[in-house]
One Martini backbone bead per residue (centre of mass of N, CA, C, O) as a GRO file, in nm:
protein
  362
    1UNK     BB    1  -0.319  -0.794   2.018
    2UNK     BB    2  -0.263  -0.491   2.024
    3UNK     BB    3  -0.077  -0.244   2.054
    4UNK     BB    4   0.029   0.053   2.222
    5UNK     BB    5   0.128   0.267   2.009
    6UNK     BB    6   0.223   0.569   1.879
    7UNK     BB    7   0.041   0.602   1.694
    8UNK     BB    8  -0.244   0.519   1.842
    9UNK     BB    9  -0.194   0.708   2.072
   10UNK     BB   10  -0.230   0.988   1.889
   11UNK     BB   11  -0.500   0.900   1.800
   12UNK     BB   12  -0.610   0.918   2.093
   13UNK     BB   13  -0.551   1.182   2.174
   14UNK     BB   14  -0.721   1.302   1.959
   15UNK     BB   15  -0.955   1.184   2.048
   16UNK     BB   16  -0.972   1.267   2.362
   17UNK     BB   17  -0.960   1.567   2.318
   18UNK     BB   18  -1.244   1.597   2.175
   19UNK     BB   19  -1.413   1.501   2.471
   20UNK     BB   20  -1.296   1.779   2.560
   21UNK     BB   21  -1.302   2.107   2.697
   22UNK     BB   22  -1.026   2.096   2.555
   23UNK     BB   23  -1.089   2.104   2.205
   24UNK     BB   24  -0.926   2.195   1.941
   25UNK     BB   25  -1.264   2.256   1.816
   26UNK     BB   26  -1.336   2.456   2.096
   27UNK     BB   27  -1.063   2.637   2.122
   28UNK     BB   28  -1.080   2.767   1.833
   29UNK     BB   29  -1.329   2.904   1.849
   30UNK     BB   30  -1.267   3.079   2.117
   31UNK     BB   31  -1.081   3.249   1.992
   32UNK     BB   32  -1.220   3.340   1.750
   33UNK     BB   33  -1.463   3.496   1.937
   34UNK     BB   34  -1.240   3.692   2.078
   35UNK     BB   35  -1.154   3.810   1.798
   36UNK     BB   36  -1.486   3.901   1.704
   37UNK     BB   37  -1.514   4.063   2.006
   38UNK     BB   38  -1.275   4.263   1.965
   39UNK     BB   39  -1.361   4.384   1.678
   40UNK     BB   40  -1.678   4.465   1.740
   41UNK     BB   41  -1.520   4.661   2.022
   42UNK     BB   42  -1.318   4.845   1.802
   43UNK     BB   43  -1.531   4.940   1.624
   44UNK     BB   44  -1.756   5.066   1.746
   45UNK     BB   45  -1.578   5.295   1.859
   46UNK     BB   46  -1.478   5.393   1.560
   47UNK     BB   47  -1.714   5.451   1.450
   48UNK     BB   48  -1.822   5.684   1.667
   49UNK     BB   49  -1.573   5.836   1.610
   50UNK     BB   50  -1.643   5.920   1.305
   51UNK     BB   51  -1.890   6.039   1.297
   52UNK     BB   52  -1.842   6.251   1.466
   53UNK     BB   53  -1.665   6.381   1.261
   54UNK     BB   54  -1.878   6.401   1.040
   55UNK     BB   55  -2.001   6.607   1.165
   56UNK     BB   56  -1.802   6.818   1.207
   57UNK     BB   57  -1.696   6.862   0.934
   58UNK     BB   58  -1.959   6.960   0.852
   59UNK     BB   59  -2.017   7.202   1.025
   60UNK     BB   60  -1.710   7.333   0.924
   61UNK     BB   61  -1.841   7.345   0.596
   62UNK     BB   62  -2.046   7.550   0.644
   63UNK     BB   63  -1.927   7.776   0.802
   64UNK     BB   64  -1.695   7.861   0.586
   65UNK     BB   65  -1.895   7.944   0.401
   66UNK     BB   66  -2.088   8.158   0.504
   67UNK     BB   67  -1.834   8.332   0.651
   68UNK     BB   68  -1.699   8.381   0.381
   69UNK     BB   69  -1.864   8.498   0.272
   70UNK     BB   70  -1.957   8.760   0.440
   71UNK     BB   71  -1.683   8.866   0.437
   72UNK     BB   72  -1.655   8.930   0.128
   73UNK     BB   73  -1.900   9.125   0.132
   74UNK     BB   74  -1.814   9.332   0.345
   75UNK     BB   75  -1.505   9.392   0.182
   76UNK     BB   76  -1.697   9.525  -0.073
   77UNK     BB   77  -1.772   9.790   0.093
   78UNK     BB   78  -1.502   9.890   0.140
   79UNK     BB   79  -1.327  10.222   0.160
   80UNK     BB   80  -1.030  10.353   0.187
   81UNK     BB   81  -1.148  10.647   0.169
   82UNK     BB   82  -1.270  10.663   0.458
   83UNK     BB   83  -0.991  10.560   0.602
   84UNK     BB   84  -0.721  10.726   0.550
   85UNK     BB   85  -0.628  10.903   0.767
   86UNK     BB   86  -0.614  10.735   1.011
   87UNK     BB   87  -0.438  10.500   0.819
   88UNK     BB   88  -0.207  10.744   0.825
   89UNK     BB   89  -0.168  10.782   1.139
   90UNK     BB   90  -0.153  10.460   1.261
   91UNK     BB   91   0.000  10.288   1.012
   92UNK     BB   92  -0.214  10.080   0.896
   93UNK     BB   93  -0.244   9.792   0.691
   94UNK     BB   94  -0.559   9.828   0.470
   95UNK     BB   95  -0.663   9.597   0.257
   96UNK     BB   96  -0.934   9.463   0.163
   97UNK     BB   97  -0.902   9.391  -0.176
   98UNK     BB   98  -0.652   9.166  -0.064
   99UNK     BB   99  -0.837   9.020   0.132
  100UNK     BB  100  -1.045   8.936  -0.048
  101UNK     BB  101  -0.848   8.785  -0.219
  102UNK     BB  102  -0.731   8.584  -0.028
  103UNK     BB  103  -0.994   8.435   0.077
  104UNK     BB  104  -1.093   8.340  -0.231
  105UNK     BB  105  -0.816   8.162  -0.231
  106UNK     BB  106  -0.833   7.993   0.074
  107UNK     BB  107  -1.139   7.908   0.099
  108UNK     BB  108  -1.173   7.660  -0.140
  109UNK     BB  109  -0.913   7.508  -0.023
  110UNK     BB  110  -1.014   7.445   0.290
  111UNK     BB  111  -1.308   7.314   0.178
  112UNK     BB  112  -1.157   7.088   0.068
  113UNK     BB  113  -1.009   6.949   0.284
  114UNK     BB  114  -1.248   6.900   0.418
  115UNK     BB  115  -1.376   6.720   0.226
  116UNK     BB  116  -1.165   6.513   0.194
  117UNK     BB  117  -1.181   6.447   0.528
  118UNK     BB  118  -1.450   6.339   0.497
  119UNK     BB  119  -1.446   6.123   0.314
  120UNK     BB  120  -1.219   5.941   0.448
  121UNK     BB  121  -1.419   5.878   0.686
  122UNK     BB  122  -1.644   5.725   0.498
  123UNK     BB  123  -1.433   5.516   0.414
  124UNK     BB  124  -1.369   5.403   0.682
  125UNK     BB  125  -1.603   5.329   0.782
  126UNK     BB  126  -1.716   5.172   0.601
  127UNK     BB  127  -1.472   4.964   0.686
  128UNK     BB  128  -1.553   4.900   0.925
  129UNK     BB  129  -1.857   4.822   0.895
  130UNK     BB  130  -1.730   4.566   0.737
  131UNK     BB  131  -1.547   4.465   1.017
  132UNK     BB  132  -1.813   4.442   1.201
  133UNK     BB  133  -2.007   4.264   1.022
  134UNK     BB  134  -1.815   4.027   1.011
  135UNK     BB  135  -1.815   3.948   1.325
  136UNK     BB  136  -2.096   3.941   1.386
  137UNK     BB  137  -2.133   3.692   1.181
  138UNK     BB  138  -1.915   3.506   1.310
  139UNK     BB  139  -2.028   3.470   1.591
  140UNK     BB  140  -2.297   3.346   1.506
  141UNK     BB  141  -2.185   3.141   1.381
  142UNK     BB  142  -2.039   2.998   1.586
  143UNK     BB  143  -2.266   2.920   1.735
  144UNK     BB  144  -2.323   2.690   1.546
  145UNK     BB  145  -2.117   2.548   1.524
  146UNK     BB  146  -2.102   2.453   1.838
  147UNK     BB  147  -2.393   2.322   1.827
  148UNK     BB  148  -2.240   2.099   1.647
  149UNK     BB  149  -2.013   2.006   1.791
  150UNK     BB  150  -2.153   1.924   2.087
  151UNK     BB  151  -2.320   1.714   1.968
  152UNK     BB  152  -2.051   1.559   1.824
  153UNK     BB  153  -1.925   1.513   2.128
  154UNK     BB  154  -2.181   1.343   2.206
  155UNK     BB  155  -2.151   1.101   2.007
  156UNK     BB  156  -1.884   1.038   2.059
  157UNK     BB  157  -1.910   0.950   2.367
  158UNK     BB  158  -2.130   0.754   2.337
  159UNK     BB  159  -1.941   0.566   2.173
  160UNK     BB  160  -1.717   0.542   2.365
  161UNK     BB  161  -1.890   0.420   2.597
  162UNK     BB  162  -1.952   0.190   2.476
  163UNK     BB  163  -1.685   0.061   2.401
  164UNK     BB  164  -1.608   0.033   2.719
  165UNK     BB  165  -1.860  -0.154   2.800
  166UNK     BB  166  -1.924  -0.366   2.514
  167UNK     BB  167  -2.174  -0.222   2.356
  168UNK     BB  168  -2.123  -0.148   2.051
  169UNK     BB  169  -2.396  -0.081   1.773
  170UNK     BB  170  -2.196   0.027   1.569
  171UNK     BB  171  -2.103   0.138   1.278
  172UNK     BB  172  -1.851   0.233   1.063
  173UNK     BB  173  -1.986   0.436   0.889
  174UNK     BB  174  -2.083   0.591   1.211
  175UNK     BB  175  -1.825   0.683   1.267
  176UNK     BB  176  -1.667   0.785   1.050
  177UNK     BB  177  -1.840   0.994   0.958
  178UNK     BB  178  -1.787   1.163   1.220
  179UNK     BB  179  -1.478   1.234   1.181
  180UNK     BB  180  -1.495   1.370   0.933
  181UNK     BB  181  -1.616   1.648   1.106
  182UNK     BB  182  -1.272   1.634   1.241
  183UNK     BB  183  -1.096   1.601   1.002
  184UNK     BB  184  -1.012   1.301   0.922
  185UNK     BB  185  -0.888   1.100   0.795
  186UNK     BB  186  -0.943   0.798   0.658
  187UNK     BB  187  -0.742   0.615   0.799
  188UNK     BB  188  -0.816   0.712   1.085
  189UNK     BB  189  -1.104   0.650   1.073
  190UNK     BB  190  -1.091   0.348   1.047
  191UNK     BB  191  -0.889   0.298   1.298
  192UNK     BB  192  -1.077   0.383   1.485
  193UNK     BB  193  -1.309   0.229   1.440
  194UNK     BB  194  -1.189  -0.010   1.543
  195UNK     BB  195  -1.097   0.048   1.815
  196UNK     BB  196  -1.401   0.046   1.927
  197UNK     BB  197  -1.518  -0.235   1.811
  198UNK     BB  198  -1.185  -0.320   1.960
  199UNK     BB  199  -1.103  -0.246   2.213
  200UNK     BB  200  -0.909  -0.464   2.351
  201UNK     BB  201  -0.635  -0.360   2.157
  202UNK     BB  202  -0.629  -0.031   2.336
  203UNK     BB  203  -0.860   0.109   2.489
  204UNK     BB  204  -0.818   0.002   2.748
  205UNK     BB  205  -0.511   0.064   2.814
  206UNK     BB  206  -0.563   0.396   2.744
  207UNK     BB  207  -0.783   0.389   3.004
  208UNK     BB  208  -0.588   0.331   3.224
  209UNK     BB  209  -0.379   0.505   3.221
  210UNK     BB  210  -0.508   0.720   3.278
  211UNK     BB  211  -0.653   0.662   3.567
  212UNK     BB  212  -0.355   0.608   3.680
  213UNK     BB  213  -0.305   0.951   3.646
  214UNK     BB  214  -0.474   0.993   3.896
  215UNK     BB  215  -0.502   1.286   4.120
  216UNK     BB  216  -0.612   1.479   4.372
  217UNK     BB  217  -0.675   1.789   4.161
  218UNK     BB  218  -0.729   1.711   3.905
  219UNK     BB  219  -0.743   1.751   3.601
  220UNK     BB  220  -0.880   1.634   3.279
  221UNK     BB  221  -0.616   1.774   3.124
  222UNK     BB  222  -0.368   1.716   3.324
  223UNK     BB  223  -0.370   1.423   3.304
  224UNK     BB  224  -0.385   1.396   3.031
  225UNK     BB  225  -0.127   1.517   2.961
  226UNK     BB  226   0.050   1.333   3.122
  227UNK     BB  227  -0.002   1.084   3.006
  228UNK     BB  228   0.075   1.154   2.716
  229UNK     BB  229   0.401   1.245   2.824
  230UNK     BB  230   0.409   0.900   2.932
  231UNK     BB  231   0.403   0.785   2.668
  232UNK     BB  232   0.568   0.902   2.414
  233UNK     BB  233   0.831   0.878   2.524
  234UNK     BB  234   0.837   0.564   2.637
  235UNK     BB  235   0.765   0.476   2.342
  236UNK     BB  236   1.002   0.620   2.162
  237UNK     BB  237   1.231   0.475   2.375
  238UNK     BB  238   1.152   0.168   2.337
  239UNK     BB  239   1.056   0.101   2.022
  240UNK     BB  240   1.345   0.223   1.924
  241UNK     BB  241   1.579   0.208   2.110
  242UNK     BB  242   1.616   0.508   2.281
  243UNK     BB  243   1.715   0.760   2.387
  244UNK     BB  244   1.600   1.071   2.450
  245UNK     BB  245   1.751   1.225   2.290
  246UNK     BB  246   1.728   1.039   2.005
  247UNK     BB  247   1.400   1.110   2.003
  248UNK     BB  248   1.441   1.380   2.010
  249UNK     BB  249   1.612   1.408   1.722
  250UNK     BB  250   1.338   1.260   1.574
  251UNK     BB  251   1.138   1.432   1.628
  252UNK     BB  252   1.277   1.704   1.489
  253UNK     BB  253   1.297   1.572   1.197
  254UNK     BB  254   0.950   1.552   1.189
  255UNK     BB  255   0.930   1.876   1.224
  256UNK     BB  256   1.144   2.007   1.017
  257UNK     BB  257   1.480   1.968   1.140
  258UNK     BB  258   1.793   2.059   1.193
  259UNK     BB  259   1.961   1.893   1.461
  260UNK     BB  260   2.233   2.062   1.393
  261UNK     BB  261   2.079   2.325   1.516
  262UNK     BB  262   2.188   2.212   1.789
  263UNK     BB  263   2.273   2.199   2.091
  264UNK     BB  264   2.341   2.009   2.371
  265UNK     BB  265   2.196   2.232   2.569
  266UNK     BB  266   1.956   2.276   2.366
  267UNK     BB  267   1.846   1.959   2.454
  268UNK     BB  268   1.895   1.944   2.743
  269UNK     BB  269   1.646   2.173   2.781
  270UNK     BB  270   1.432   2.031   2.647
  271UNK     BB  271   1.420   1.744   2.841
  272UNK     BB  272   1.378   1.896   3.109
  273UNK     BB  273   1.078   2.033   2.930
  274UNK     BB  274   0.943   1.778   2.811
  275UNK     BB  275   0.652   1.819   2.570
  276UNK     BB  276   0.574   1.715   2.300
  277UNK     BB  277   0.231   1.860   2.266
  278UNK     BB  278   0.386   2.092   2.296
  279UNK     BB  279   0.579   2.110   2.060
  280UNK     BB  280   0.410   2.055   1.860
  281UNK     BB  281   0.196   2.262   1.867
  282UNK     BB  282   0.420   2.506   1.803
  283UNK     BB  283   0.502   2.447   1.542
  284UNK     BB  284   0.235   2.442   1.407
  285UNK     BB  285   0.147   2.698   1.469
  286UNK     BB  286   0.351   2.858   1.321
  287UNK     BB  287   0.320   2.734   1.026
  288UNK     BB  288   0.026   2.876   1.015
  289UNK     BB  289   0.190   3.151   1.019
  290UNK     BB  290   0.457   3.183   0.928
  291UNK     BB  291   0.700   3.084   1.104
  292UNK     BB  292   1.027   3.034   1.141
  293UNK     BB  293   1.201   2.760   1.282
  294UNK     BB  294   1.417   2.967   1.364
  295UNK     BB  295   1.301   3.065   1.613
  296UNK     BB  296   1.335   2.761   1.787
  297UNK     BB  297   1.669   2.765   1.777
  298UNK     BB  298   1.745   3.075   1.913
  299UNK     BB  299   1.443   2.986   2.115
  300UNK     BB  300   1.416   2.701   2.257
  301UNK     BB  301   1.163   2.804   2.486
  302UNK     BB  302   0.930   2.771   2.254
  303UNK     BB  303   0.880   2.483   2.225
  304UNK     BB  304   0.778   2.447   2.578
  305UNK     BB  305   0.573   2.695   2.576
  306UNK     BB  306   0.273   2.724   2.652
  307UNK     BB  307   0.215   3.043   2.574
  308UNK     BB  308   0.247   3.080   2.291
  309UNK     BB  309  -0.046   3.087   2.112
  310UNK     BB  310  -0.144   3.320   2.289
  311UNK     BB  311   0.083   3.538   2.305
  312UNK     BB  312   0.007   3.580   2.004
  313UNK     BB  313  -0.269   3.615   1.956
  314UNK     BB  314  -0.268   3.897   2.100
  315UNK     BB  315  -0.105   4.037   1.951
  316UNK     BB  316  -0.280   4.006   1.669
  317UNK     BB  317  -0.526   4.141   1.803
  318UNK     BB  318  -0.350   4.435   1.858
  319UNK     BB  319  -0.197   4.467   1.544
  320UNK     BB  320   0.041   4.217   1.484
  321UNK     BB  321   0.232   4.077   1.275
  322UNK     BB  322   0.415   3.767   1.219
  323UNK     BB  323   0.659   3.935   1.149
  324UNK     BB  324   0.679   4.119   1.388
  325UNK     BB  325   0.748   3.898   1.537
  326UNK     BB  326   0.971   3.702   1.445
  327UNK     BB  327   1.170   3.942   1.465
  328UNK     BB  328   1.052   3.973   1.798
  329UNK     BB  329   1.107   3.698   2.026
  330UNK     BB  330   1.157   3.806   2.299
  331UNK     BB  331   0.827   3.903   2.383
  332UNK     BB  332   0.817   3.582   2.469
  333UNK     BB  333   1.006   3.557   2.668
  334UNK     BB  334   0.954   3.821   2.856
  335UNK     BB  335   0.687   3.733   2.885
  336UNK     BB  336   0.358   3.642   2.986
  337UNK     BB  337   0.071   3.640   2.961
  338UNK     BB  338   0.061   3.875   3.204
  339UNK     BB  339   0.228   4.056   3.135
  340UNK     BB  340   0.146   4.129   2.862
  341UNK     BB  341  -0.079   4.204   2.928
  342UNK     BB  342  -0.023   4.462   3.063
  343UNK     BB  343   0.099   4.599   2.922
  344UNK     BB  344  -0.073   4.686   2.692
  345UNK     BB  345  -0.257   4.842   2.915
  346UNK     BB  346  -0.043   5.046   2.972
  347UNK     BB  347  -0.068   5.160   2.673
  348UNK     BB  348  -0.355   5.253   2.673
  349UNK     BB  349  -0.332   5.418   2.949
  350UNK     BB  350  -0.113   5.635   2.783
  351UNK     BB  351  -0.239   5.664   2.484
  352UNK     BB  352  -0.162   5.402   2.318
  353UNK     BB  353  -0.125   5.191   2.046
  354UNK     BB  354  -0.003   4.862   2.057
  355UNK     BB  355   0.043   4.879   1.697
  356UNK     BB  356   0.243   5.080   1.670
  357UNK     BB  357   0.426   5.040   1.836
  358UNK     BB  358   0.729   4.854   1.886
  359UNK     BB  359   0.813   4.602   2.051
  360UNK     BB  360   1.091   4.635   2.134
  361UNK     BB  361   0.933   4.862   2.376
  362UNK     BB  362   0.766   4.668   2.552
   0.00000   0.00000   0.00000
């Protein structure tokens, strides 16, 4: 019988994330669709605000030209000698020919700005239009992905289901087939498939421990991730006779990280609050955007801030590059979810838009 070893159980947690609601391919789809669904009413609200745009500018390059006509041609009627007397007697200084010849060097600079002004509308537009339809494209897509993710996730179920209760009658091919669709490699896939196909090996072990970690009122999420945190843990410090805080060390060097850039304060803050999968997790994400690693040195508690992801994934939203939230990691120590939403939100109710304000700021 094989051991439920901290390899097997990663590939387990791996596995058993796939079968619920928090998916991290259901979970990536979903976060997708919510920012092509605030891109495309952030288009759509942009484009009525052009077109408008260019509706005013088009009509304001009509009246220009009309009344710029009009006025030339009244003032080439004008003769100064029928109202010489008045107008040295008034002593206003009005000379048609001066006027007119000033209109007709303003009037085509003018109208050329409306018009250079009008294009530039018209290239934004353009530009939006190709921003909102390719959102609304994205949008359809994930609705197809999804119900093809849901369906492997039933399919993947039914296999966990049969493999639990000893009755699993399906091929190791059709198994990896399946693994392979949620971008499992080779090796993970074969790994699996033996795991359902010998339960008795670990997946019993590991289906207990779930079990025995349920408490009433605690969700399906919150289980597994205790679960989670209650195997690898006890298993980097068992398995390798390690301290926890030497096990902590050797994480962080598997992940990528010169351990001796953390002083004993930062080691011992991350183990009263460590939780590997967060840890794990908000790395991965940091990688995945090029922020670097050194984000995590500087400012320790976002090893293990739950809210890491989402809070990035929102700047990113509202139009802030990956590298100036790098540059401004305080924002992220500073709010939580919901203070982060307030501030944006007052600063749209401010009229001022959240992309340009400097993080500094907020």
């Amino acid at each position: 019988m094989k051991m439920l070893t901290t390899e097997i159980t990663k590939l387990l947690d791996k596995l058993y994330n796939l079968r619920g609601e928090d998916s991290v391919v259901l979970s990536k789809m979903e976060k997708e669709r919510e920012i092509a669904t605030a891109t495309k009413e952030r288009t759509t609200t942009e484009k009525a605000r052009l077109q408008e745009k260019i509706e005013n500018l088009t009509e304001e390059e009509r009246v220009l030209g009309e009344e710029g006509e009009k006025l030339i041609a009244a003032l080439s009627r004008i003769k100064t000698d029928d109202f010489k007397f008045v107008l040295e007697k008034l002593k206003v200084a009005f000379n048609p020919d001066r006027i007119s010849e000033e209109v007709s060097d303003l009037l085509p600079q003018t109208i050329k700005r409306v018009q250079d002004e009008k294009k530039n509308a018209k290239d934004a537009l353009v530009e939006v239009e190709g921003e909102m339809n390719t959102a609304i494209a994205t949008i359809e897509e994930l609705a197809i992905r999804k119900d093809e993710a849901l369906a492997n996730q039933a399919r993947l179920n039914e296999y966990f289901d049969l493999a639990l209760n000893g009755n699993i009658n399906i091929t190791r091919e059709s198994i990896t087939s399946l693994l392979e669709k949620f971008d499992f490699t080779e090796d993970e896939s074969r790994e699996a498939a033996k795991i359902m196909m010998f339960p008795e090996d670990a997946l019993y072990d590991y289906e207990n421990k779930l079990k025995n970690a349920k408490e009433p009122g605690k969700s399906i999420s919150e289980v597994f991730a205790e679960a989670k945190e209650g195997i690898t843990l006890e298993d980097n410090t068992k398995e390798r006779n390690l301290s926890p805080k030497d096990a902590l060390i050797e994480l962080l060097k598997e992940e990528g990280f010169d351990a001796l850039e953390f002083t004993t304060n930062d080691l011992e803050k991350i183990l009263a609050n460590y939780n590997e999968y967060d840890l794990k997790r908000n790395v991965a994400f940091a990688k995945e955007h090029d922020l670097g690693l050194d984000l995590f040195v500087e400012n320790t508690e976002l090893l293990y801030d739950k809210e890491f992801e989402q809070k990035i994934n929102k700047l990113i939203e509202v139009g802030k590059e990956a590298f100036d939230i790098y540059l401004n990691p305080g924002i992220l120590i500073k709010y939580d979810m919901n203070g982060l939403d307030n501030t944006i939100n007052n600063l749209k109710n401010s009229g001022l838009d959240p992309k340009v304000v400097p993080l500094i700021a907020y």
